[in-house]
N, C-alpha and C positions, 0 to 999 in steps of 0.2 A: 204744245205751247199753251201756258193755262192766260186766264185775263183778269186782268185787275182792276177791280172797280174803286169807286171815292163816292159815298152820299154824305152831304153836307144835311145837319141837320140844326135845325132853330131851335132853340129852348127858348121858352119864356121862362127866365128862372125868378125865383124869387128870392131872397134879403140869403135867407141860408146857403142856398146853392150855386147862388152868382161869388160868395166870399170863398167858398171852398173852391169855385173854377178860377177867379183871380189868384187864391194861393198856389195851386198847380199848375198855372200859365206860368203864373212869377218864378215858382222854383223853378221852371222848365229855361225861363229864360237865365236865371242863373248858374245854371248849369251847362248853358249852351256855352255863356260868356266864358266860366270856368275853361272848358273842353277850347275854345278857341284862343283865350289867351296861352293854356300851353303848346298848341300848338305854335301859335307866332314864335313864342321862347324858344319852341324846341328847334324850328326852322330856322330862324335866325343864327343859334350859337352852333347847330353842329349842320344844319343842311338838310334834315331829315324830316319826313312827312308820319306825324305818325298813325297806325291805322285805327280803325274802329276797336280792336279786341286790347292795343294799348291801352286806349282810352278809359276802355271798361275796367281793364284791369287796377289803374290808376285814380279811377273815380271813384269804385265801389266803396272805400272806406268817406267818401266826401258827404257832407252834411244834405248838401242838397241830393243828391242822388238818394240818398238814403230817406227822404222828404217824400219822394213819391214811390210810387208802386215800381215795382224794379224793371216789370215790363214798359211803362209808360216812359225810365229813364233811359233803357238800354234804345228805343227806339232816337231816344233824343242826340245820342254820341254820335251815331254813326253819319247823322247827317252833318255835325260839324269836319268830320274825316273828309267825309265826300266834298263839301265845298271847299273847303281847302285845296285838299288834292285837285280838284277842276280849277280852280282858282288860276293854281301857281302850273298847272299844265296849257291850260288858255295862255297865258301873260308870256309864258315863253315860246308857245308856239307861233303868239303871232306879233311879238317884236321882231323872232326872226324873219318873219315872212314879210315884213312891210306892211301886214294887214292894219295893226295897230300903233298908231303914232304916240300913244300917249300909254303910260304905266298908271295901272288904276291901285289905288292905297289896296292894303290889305283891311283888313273887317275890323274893326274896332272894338265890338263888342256893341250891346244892346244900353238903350238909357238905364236908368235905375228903375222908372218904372215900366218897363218893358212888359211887355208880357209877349207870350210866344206859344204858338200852337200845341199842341200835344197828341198824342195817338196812343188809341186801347185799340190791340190787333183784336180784330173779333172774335174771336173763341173767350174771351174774354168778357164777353155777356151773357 
């Protein structure tokens, strides 16, 4: 079993490299919103959850995906896959159970100026 670590790290950035991390947060959050609004679409009209490798396949030709480095976008798909599917696997498993009284909205998407995290897998430095 290997283990996975997470170091958060501070930049002090300056005028140049705080605009190129607000562009790459922004694309990252538009691309999130992208990947989730089809998913709502696609859950809504036929039932289906789709997975991370739809995703990709679906997005690679998109503006923003294409915005960033391809690794920093493929990490970004996979996690709207994942919430989704947890989403709508929680919401059903616990109306039926009694656990939850109330149905929580699906995800809306992020504001316009959103921004949203990002990851460069480490070999990558």
């Amino acid at each position: 079993m290997s283990n996975y670590g997470c170091q958060q790290v501070l930049i002090k950035a300056e005028k140049n490299l705080s605009a190129i991390l607000e562009f790459v947060c922004g694309e990252s959050a538009k691309l999130s919103n992208c990947g989730t609004y089809y998913a709502r679409q696609l859950y809504f009209k036929t039932g289906k959850i789709p997975s991370k490798f739809d995703l990709h396949k679906l997005f690679k030709s998109n503006n923003h995906f294409q915005a960033l480095y391809s690794h920093v976008a493929q990490q970004c798909l996979p996690t709207v896959a994942e919430s989704f599917k947890s989403y709508l696997g929680v919401g059903k498993r616990g109306v039926k159970k009694g656990a939850i009284e109330q149905r929580s909205r699906t995800f809306k998407g992020f504001a316009k100026i959103g921004l949203l995290l990002f990851t460069f897998p480490r070999p990558q430095f």
